[in-house]
C-alpha positions in Angstrom: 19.5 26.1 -16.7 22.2 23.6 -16.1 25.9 24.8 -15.9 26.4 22.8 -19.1 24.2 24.0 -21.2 20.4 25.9 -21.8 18.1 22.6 -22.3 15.4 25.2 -23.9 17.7 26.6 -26.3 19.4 23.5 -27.3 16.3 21.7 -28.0 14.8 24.7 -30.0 18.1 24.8 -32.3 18.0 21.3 -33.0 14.3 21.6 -34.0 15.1 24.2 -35.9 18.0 22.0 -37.8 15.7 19.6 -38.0 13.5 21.9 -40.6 15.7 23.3 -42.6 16.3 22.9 -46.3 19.1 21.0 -47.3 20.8 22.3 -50.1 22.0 20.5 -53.4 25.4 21.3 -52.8 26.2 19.7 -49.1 28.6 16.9 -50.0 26.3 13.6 -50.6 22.8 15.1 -51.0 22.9 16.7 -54.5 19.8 14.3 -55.5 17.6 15.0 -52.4 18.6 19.1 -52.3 15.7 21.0 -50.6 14.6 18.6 -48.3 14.6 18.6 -45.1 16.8 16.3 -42.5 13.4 15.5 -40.2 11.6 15.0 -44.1 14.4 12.3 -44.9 14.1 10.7 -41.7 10.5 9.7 -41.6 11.0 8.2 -45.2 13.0 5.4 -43.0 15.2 4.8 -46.3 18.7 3.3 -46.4 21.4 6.2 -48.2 21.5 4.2 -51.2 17.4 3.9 -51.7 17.8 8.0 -50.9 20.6 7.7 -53.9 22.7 10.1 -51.7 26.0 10.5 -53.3 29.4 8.4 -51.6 31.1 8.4 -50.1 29.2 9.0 -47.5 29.8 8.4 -43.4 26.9 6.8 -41.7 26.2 6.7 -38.0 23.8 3.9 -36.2 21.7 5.3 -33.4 22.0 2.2 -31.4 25.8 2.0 -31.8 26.1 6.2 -31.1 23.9 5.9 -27.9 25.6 2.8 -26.7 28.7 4.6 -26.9 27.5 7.6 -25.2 26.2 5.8 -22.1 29.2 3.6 -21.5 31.6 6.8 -21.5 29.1 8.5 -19.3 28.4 5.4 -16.8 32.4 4.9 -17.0 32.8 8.3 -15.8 30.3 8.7 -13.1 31.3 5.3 -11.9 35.2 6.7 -11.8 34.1 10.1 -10.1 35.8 11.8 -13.6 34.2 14.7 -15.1 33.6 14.6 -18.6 34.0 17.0 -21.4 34.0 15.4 -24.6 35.8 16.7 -27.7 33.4 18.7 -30.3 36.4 19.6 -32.8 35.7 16.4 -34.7 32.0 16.6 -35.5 30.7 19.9 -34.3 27.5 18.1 -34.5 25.0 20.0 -32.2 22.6 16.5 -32.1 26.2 14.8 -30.8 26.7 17.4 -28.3 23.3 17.2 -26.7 23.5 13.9 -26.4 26.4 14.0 -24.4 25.4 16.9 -22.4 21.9 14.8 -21.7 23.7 11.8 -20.3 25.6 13.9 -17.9 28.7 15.9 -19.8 30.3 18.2 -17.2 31.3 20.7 -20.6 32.4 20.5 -24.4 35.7 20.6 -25.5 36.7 22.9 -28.3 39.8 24.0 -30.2 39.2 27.4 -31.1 36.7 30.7 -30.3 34.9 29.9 -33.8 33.7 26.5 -32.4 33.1 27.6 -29.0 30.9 30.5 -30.3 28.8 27.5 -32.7 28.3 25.3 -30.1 27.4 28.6 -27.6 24.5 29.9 -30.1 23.1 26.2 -29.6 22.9 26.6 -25.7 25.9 25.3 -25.0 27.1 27.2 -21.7 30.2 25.6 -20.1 33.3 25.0 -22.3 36.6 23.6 -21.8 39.3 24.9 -24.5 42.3 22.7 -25.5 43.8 25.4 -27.5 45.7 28.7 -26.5 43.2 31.8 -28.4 44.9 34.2 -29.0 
């Protein structure tokens, strides 16, 4: 294990996410309900030839990963740690990236995300929030 995070359980959860049904009434996929986000992928389809529903936000691997590295390399280059901010996504595939490329923690805003992101292996946290 890494103080960050369980690399076996994180990967297992997002294979698991990976496989699951998604249901008709998640905003945007009311037409493709029941299938499943790794069944989606390999059809290599644009959102419109999927005819998800919009509005709809979109993200480009290239663009996510480029911006992933160059906060990471910034970082390590600066001798900063880094704990980027889940509250905003609380997108497990986002978090592992970051964790991969070197994320000292996550950042959360409350217990209820902190507990999330811990049942997907997530093991060091940084809270920007009082709990009370």
């Amino acid at each position: 294990m890494s103080g960050a995070f369980e690399r076996d359980a994180l990967e297992a959860s997002l294979r698991q996410l990976r496989t699951l049904p998604i249901g008709y009434e998640e905003k945007g996929y009311a037409n493709v309900g029941g299938a499943t986000p790794e069944s989606l992928a390999s059809l290599r389809q644009t959102p419109s030839e999927l005819t998800l529903t919009l509005p709809l936000m979109v993200l480009r691997d290239r663009a996510l990963d480029s911006n992933v590295r160059t906060l990471a390399s910034w970082c390590a280059a600066h001798g900063a740690l880094l704990a980027p901010h889940a509250k905003s996504t609380m997108s497990p595939q986002i978090v592992a990236r970051q964790l991969e490329r070197g994320a000292w923690a996550i950042t959360v805003a409350s217990f209820g995300q902190l507990r999330v992101l811990y049942g997907f292996g997530v093991r060091r946290f940084l809270v920007a929030n009082e709990i009370t």
